[in-house]
C-alpha positions as CSV (number, residue, x, y, z in Angstrom):
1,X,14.4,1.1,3.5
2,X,10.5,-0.4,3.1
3,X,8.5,2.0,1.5
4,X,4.9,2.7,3.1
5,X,1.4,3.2,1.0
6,X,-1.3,5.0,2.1
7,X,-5.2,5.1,1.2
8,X,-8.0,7.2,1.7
9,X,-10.1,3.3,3.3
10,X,-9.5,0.8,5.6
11,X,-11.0,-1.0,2.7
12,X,-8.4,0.2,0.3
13,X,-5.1,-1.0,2.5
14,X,-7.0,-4.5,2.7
15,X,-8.0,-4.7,-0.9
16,X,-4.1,-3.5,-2.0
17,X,-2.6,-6.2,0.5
18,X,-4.8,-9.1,-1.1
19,X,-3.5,-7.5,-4.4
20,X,0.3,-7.7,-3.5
21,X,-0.4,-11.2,-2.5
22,X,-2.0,-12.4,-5.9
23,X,1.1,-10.6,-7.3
24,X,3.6,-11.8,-5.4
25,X,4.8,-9.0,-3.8
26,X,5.9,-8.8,-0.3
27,X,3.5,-6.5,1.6
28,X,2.2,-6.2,5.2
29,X,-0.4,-3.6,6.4
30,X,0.6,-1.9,9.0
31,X,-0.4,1.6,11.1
32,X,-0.1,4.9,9.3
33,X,2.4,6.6,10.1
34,X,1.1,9.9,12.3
35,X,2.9,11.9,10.2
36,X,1.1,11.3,6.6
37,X,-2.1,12.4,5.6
38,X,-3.4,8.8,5.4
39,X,-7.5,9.3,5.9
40,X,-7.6,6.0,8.0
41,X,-5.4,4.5,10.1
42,X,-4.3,1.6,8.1
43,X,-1.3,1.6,5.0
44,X,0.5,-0.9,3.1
45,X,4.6,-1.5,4.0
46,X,6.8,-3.0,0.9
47,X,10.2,-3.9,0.4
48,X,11.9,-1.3,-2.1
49,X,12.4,-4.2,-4.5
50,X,8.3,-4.8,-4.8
51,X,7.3,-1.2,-5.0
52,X,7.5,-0.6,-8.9
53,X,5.2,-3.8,-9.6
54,X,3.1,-3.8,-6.5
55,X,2.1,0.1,-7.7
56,X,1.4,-1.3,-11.6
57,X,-0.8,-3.9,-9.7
58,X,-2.8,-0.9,-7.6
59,X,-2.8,1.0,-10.4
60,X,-4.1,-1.5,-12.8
61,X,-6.9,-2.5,-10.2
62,X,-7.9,1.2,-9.7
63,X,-6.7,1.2,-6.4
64,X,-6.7,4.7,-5.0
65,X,-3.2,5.3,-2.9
66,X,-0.3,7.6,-2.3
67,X,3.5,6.7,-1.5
68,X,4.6,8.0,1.8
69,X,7.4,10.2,1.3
């Protein structure tokens, strides 16, 4: 099951898809789900396989975000 990120900026989803890309990481950004307390309407889908590196990659770029349970 793809695992959804969520920011607190439109900015943020767009900044964290650019950084999946340069990483190598699968990623697509994609509605917020209604149900998650995602302050805009934008987050980040990934493959489970991707998750684990694309989150050292946010993390290391100080990327603000939260893993949609």
């Amino acid at each position: 099951m793809n695992r959804i990120i969520i920011f607190d900026t439109a900015h943020h989803a767009l900044w964290a898809e650019e950084v999946a890309k340069n990483a190598g990481v699968a990623a697509e950004v994609v509605p917020a789900p209604e149900q998650s307390d995602a302050k805009c309407g934008l987050a980040l889908e990934v493959l489970p396989e991707g998750l684990d590196e694309l989150l050292a990659a946010l993390d290391k770029e100080g990327i603000t975000y939260r893993v949609n349970a």
